[in-house]
C-alpha positions in Angstrom: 0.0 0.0 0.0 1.2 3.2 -0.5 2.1 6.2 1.5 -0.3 8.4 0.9 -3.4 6.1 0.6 -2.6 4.2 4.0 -5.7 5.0 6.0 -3.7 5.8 9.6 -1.4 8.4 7.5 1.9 7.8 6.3 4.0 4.8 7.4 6.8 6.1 8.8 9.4 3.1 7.9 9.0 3.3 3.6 12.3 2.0 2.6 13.6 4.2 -0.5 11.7 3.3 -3.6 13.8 2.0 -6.8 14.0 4.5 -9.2 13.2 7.7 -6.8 14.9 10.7 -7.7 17.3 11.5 -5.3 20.9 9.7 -4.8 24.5 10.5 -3.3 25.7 13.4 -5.0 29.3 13.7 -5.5 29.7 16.9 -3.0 27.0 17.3 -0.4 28.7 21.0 0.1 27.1 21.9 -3.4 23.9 24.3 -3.6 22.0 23.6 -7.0 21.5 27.2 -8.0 18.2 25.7 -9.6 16.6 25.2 -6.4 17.8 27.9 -3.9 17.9 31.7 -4.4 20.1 33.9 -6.4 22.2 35.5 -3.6 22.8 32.4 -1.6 26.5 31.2 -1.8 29.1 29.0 0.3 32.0 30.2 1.3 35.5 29.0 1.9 34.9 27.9 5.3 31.7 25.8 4.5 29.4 28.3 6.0 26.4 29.6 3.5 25.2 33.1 3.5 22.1 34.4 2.3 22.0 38.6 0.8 25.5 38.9 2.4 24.4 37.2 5.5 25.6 33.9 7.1 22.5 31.5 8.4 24.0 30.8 11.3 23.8 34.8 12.2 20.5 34.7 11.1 19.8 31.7 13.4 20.9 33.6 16.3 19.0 37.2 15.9 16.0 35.6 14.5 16.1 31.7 15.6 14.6 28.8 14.1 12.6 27.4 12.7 12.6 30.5 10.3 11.5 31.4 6.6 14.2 33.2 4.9 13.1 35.7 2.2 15.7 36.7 -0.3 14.3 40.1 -1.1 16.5 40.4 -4.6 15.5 37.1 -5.5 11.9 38.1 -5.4 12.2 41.6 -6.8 14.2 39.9 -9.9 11.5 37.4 -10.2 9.2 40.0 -10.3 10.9 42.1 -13.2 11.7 39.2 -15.4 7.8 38.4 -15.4 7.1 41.9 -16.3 9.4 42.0 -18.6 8.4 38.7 -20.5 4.9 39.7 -20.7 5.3 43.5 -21.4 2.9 46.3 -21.6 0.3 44.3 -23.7 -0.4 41.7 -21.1 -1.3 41.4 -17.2 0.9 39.5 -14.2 -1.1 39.2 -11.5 0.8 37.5 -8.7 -1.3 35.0 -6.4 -1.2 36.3 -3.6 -2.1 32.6 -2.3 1.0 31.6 -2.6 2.8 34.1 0.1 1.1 37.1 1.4 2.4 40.1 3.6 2.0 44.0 3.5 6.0 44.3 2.7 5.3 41.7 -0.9 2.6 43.9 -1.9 4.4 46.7 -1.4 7.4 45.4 -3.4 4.9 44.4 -6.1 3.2 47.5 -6.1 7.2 48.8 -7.1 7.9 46.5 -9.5 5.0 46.9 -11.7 2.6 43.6 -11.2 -0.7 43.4 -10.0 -2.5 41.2 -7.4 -4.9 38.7 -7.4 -6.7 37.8 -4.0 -9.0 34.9 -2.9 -10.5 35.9 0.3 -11.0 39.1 2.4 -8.6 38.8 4.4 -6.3 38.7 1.5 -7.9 41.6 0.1 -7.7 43.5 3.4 -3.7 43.0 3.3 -3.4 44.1 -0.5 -5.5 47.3 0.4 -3.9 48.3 3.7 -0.4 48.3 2.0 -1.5 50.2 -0.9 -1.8 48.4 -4.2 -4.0 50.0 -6.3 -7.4 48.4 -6.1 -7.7 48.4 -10.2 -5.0 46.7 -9.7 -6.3 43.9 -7.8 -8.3 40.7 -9.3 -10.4 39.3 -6.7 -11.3 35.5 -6.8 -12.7 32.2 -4.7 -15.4 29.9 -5.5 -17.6 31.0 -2.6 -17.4 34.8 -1.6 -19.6 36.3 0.7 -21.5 39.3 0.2 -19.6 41.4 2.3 -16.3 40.2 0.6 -18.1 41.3 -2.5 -19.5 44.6 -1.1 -15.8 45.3 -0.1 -14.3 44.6 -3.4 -16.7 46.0 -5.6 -16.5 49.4 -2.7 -13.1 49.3 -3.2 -13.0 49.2 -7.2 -11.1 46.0 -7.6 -10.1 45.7 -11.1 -12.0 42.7 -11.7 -13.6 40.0 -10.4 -13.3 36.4 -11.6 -17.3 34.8 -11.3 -17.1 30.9 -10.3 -21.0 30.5 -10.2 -24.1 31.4 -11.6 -25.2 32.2 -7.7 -22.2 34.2 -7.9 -23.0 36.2 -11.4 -26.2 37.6 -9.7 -24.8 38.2 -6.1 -21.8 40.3 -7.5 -24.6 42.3 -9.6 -26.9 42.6 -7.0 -24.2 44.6 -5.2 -22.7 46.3 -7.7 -26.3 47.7 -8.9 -27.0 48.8 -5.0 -23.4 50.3 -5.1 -24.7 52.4 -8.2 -21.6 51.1 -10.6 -20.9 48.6 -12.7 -18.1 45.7 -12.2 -15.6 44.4 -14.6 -15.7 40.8 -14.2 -14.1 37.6 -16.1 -16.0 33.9 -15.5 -14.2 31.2 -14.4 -14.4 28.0 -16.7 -13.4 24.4 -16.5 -12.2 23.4 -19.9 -11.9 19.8 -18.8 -7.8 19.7 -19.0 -6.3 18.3 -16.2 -3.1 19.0 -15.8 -0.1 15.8 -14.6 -0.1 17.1 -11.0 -1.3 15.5 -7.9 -5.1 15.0 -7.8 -5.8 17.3 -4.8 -3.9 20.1 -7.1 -5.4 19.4 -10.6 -8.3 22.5 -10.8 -9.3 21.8 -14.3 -11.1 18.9 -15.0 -15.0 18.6 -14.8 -15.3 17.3 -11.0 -14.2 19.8 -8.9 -15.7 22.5 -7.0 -13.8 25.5 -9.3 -15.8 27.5 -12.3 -18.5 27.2 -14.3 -18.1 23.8 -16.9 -17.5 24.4 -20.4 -19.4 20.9 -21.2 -22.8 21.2 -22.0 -23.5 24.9 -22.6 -23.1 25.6 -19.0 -20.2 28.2 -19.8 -21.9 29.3 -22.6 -24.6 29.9 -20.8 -23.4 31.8 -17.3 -21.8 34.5 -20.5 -25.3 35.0 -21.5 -26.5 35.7 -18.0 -23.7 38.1 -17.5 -24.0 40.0 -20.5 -27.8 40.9 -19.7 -27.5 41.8 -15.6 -26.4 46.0 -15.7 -24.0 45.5 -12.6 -21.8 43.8 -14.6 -19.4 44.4 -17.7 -18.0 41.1 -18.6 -14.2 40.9 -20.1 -13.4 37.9 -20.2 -13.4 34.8 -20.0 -10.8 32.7 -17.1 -8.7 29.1 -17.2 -6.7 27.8 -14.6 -5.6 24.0 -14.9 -3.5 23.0 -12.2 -0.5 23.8 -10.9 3.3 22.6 -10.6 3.8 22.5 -14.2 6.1 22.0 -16.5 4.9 21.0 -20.0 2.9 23.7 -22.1 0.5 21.0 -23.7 -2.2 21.7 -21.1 -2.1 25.3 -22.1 -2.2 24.4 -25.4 -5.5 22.4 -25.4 -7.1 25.2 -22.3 -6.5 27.7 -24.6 -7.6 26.4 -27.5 -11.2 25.4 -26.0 -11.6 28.8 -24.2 -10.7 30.5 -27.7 -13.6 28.2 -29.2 -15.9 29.6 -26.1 -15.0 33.1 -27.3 -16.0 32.5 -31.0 -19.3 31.0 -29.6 -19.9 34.2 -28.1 -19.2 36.7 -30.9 -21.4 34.4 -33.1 -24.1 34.2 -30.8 -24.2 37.9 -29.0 -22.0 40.3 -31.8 -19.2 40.5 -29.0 -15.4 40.2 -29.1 -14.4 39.7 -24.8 -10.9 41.3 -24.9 -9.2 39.7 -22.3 -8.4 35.8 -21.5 -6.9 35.1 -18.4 -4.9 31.5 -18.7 -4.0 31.4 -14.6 -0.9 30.6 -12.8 0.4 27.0 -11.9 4.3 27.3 -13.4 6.1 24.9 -11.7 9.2 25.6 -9.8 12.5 23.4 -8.8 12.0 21.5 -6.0 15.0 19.0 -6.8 17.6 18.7 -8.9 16.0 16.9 -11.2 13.2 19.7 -11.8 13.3 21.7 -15.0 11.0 24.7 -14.6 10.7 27.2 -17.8 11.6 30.5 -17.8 9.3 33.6 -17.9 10.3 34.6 -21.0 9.6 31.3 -22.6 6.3 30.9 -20.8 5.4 34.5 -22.5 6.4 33.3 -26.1 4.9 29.9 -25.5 1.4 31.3 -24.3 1.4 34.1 -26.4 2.0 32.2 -30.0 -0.5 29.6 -28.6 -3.4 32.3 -28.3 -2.5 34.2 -31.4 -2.6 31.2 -33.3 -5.7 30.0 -32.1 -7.8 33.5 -32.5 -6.5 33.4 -36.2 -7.8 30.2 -36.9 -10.9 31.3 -35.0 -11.2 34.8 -36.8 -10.7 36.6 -33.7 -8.5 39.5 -32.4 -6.5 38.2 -30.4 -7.3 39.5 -26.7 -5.4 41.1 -23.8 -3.7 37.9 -22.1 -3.1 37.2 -18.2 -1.5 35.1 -16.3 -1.1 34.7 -12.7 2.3 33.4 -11.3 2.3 32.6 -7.6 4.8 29.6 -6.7 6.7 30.6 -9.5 7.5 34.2 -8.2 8.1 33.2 -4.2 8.9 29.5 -4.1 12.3 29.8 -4.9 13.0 33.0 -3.1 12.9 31.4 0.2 14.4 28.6 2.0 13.1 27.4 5.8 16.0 27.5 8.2 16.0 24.5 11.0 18.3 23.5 14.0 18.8 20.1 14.3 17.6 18.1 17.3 17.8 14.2 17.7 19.5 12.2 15.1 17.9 8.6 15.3 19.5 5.8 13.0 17.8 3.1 12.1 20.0 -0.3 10.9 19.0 -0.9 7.5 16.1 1.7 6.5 17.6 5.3 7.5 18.2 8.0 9.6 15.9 10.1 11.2 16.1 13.4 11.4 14.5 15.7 13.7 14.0 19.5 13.7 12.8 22.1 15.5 9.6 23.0 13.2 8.0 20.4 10.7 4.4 20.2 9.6 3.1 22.7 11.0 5.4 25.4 9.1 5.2 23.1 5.5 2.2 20.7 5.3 3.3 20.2 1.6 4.7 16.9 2.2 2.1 14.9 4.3 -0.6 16.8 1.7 0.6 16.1 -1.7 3.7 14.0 -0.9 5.6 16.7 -2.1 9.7 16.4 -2.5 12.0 18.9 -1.1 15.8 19.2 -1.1 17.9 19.9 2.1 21.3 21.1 3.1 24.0 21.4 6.0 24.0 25.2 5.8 25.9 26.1 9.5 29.1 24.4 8.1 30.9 22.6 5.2 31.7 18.5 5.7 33.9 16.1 4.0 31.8 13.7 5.7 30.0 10.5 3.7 26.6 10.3 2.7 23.7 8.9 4.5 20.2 8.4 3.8 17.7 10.5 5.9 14.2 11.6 6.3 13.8 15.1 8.1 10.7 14.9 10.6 9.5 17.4 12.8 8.8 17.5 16.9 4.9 17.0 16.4 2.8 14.1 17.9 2.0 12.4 14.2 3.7 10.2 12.2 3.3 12.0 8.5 5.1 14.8 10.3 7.8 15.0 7.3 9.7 17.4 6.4 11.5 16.1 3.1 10.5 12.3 2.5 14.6 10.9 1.5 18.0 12.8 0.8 21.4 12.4 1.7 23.1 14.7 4.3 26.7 13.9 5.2 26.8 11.2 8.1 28.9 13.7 10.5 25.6 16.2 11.1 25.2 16.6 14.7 22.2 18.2 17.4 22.8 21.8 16.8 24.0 21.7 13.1 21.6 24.2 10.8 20.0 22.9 8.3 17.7 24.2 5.5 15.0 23.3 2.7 15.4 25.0 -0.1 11.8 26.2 -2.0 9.7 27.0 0.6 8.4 30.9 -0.2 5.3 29.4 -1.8 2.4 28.0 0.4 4.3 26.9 3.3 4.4 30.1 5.7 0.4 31.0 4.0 -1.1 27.1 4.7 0.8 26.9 8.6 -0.5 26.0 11.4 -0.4 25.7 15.3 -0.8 21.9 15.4 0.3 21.3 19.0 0.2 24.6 19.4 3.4 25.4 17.7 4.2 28.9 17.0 4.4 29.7 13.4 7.9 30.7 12.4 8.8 34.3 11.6 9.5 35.5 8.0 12.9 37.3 7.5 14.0 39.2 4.5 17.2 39.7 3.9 18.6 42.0 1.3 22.4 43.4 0.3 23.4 42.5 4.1 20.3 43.8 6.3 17.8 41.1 7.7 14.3 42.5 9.1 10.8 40.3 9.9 8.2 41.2 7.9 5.8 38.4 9.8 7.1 37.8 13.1 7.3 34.9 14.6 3.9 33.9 16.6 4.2 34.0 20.9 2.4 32.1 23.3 0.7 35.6 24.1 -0.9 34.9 21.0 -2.1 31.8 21.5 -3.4 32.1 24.7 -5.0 35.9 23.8 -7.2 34.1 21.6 -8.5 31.3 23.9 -11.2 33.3 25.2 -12.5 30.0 27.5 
């Protein structure tokens, strides 16, 4: 049986499956540049730094467990999406993904726009200052006073995943006096190669309105009568963590088909297509994400192509990176604990933080990379799994890599990847504290989320 379907949780002896991924590499000191961020180096003495600073001095001010933010990183990130797209297209970065008032603000500088899911979200975007036209406001269940907010606020658009939803966002709108731009969410029936629970695009799931039998069709229709609303397009979004542009391909050309259906049937051209987010990112070594600009070229030929053959102008195109933007911009920083061997199967590994600061792995099974960053070793490899301190046994960390058979209680070590949905899907299982995140940038370190106290905790136990 495997891991993931075993009905107590995850087994927590699994003996390295043949074929995985991961093996020895020659030099355990070695940082894959594809997988951490751009200013983190080694140096001479073993010990790694991150935006001029060493971990271990991070450790120390800040402690651990900790996200570390490479502030660069992410500012580059967000330029060469800008830049790949240019003036006749939309990034809107998912704010999903990672969320405080200093990343808004730094978006807001570098030119992208937002998109938000909940009110809380859309409370954080506002209070730092992004622009509300700037803003695209989704969720597959809003409340009315998320949409009395938005619509208040003059959110730039708002994606409809419903037909309750088409009349509740123009019921407010037409008591607010205005009309709302809006896009409708469809399901095209692609499903990208992700993991199930991640896969947002085929027909049974609880996202958008189907394309299959008229029901798409249909919600545009509705739209285009109520006077709250000014429809401008139409929205796709079929997965995420991925690599290959064939989903894309077949999305856009069935939401191209939807827009042709729609000229023919009501005399109007929608002039924007939104084609969602879901660019994977390098988790491992053996990951081989795209770059922006090849993403841009790739999207953008697909579209044109398909409006020629469809007789259509070809629309304004979005897209909405969220992983791909923050995941690699951060790494989570750990102390070592215990070190338990076990004759024949592993070494287990225990840290300081573990699910409850990245719930990726016991969710999705997901694979992560991890490093002795405190100091260099000459040491021999040896198979471990890195678990956390919390009372279950699918508390891991990363599932199977090698760290050099020398690491000790106290050493640092640190996962690679985690900007995207670790810190924004934690918890206080146990009633851990949720770590502080720390951005560093050309040698200065600040928290921009501090870490949680047990003030907090208890000031909300109101019993």
């Amino acid at each position: 049986m495997s891991r993931s379907a075993h009905p107590a949780g995850p087994r927590h002896a699994d003996v390295l499956p043949e074929g995985h991924w991961t093996a020895p590499a020659t030099d355990l000191n070695a940082l894959d540049e594809k997988v951490w961020s751009r200013t983190v180096t080694r140096d001479a003495d073993g010990a790694v730094s991150v935006g001029g600073i060493e971990v271990a001095r991070l450790a120390e001010e800040f402690g651990t467990p900790a996200y570390i933010l490479d502030e660069s990183d992410f500012r580059a990130r967000c330029r060469a999406w800008a830049d790949a797209f240019g003036a006749d297209a939309d990034v809107f970065y998912a704010g999903k993904a990672f969320l405080s008032r200093a990343v808004v603000r730094w978006l807001k500088e570098e030119g992208l726009n937002l998109d938000v899911c909940s009110g809380g979200e859309l409370a954080t975007a506002l209070d730092a200052g992004m622009p509300a036209e700037r803003i695209a406001f989704h969720g597959n269940n809003k409340t009315t006073a998320e949409i009395e907010r938005a619509v208040t606020a003059g959110v730039g658009r708002i994606v409809l995943d419903s037909f309750q939803e088409i009349v509740r966002v123009a019921h407010v709108a037409q008591g607010l006096g205005t009309r709302q731009r809006v896009q409708i969410r469809v399901t095209v029936g692609v499903e990208a190669h992700t993991h199930e629970f991640i896969a947002t695009a085929h027909e049974d799931q609880k996202f958008g309105i189907a394309l299959a039998d008229g029901q798409a069709a249909e919600a545009v229709r509705r739209a285009l009568t109520l006077d709250g609303l000014e429809l401008v397009g139409i929205h796709s979004h079929i997965g995420s963590q991925i690599f290959d542009m064939a989903g894309f391909e077949v999305s856009a050309r069935r939401v191209v088909g939807l827009l042709a259906e729609i000229r023919d049937e009501h005399g109007v051209e929608l002039p924007e297509i939104d084609l969602g987010g879901g660019l994977g990112i390098a988790y491992t070594s053996e990951d081989d994400p795209r770059e922006p600009h090849e993403i841009a070229k790739a999207l953008g030929d697909i579209v044109t192509r398909e409006c020629e053959s469809a007789g259509l102008a070809t629309p304004r195109i979005s897209v909405e990176p969220g992983r791909a933007i923050v995941g690699p911009t951060a790494f989570t920083l750990y102390e070592v604990g215990t070190i338990k061997p076990l004759e024949g199967l592993r070494t287990y590994v225990s840290v300081d933080g573990g699910m409850s600061d990245n719930i990726r792995t016991a969710l999705y099974d997901a694979e992560y990379s991890v490093s002795l960053v405190s100091r260099s070793s000459d040491a021999g490899p040896m198979l471990v799994r890195v678990v956390g301190k919390h009372c279950e046994s699918g508390d891991i960390v990363v599932k199977d890599a090698f760290l050099p058979s020398d690491l000790a209680p106290g050493d640092l070590i640190a996962v690679p990847a985690t900007g995207a949905y670790c810190r924004s899907m934690a918890s206080n299982y146990n009633h851990a504290l949720r770590p502080p995140v720390v951005a560093v940038r050309d040698g200065r370190a600040r928290v921009i989320v501090r870490r949680e106290t047990e003030e907090d905790l208890l000031r909300l136990d109101v019993g």
